[in-house]
C-alpha positions in Angstrom: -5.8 6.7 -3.3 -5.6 3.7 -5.9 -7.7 5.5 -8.4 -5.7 8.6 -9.1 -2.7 9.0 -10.7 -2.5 5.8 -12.1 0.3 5.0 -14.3 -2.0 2.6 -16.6 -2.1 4.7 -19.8 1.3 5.3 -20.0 2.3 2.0 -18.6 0.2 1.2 -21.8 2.1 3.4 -23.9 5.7 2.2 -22.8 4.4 -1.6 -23.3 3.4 -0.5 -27.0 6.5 0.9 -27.9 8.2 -2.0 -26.2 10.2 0.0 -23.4 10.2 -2.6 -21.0 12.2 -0.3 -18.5 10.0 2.4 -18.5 6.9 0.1 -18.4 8.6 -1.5 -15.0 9.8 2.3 -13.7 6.5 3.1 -13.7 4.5 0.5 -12.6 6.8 -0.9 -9.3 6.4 2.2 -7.2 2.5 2.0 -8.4 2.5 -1.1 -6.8 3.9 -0.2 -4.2 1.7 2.2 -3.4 -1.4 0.7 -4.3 -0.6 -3.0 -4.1 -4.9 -4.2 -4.8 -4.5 -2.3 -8.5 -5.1 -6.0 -10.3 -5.0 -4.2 -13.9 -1.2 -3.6 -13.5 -0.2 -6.0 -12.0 -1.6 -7.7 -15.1 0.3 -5.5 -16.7 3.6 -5.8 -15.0 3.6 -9.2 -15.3 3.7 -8.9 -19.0 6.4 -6.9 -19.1 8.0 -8.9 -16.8 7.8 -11.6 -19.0 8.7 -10.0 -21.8 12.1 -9.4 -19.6 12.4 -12.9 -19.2 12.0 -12.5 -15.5 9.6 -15.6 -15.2 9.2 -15.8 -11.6 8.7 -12.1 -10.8 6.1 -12.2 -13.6 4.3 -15.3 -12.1 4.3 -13.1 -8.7 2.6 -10.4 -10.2 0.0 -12.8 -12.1 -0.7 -14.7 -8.8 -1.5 -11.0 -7.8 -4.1 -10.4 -10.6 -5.7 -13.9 -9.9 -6.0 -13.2 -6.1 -7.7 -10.0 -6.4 -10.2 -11.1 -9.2 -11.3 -14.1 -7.9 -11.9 -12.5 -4.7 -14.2 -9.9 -6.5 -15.6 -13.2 -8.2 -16.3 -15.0 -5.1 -18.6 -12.1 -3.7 -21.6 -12.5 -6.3 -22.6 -13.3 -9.6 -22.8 -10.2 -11.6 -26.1 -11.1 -13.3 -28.4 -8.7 -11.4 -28.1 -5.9 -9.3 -29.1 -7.9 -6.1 -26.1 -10.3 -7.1 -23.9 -7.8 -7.9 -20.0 -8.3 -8.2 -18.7 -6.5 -4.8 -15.9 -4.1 -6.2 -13.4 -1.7 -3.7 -13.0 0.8 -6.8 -14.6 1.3 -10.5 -11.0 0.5 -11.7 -11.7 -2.9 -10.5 -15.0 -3.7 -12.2 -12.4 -2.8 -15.4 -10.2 -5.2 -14.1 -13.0 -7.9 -14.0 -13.9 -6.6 -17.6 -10.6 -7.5 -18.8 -10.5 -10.6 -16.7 -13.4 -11.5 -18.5 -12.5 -10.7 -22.1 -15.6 -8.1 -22.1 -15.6 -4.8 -24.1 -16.7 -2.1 -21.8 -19.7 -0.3 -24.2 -21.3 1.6 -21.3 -22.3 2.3 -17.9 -25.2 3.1 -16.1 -25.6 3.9 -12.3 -28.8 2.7 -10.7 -28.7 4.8 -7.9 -31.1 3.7 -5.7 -29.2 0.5 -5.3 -25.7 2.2 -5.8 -24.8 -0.7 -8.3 -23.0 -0.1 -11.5 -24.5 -1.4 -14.6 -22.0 -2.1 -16.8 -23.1 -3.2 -20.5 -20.3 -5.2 -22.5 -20.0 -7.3 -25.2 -18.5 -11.0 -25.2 -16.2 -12.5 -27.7 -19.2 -13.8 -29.1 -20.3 -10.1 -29.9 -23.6 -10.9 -27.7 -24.0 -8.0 -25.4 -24.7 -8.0 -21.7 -25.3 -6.2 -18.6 -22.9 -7.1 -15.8 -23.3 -5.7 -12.1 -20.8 -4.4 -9.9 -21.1 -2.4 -6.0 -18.3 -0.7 -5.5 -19.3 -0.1 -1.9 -16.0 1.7 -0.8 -16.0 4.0 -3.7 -19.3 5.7 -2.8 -18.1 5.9 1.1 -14.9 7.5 -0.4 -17.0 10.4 -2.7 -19.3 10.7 0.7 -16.2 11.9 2.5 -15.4 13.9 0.0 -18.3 16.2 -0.4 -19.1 16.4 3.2 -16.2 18.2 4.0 
């Protein structure tokens, strides 16, 4: 349910042209809906602050904290066997972002059903970083065995 119909592109697109109403129309009923979608709450919250509604904003961040340090807390990312446990691919984004990692690609090793996600640090080094996004493959088994 959280990975369709997200509102993140065009809550991207209000935020660029600076309609801060439009960014918050669609983003609060997002939220409601799908209140473990870290990226906009990120998101929200900078609108939010550009509002000047500080302690909204600071809700919304205390969101994005919560559910990335959770994710965090569940491995270390550096090999498949320690992989970062995910609910959804748009949370190993999240954790990208989090991270100030460029996305360059993404590899599935199937056997293990771990994502291998290689990125790039600020540094410009690139790396591999691991993610199971154990509920997302149970969802797609559903799916297809209907």
């Amino acid at each position: 349910m959280c990975e369709e119909h997200s509102p993140g592109e065009a809550l991207k697109d209000a935020m660029e042209n600076k309609n801060w109403a439009e960014a918050v129309k669609l983003s609060e009923p997002w939220l409601v809906a799908c209140p473990v979608d870290a990226r906009i709450h990120w998101l929200r919250s900078l609108v939010l602050e550009e509002q000047w509604e500080k302690e909204e904003a600071d809700k919304h961040k205390k969101w994005f904290v919560g559910l990335i340090e959770s994710v965090m807390s569940s491995g270390d990312g550096k090999t498949p066997e320690t992989a970062y446990e995910t609910i959804s691919v748009g949370e190993e984004y999240a954790v990208l972002m989090a991270l100030r990692l460029d996305f360059k690609k993404q590899r599935l090793i199937t056997r293990l059903r771990v994502d291998e996600m290689t990125v790039e640090n600020e540094q410009g080094e690139e790396l591999k970083v691991f993610f199971s996004p154990k509920p997302h493959f149970r969802r797609l088994e559903k799916l297809f065995s209907n």
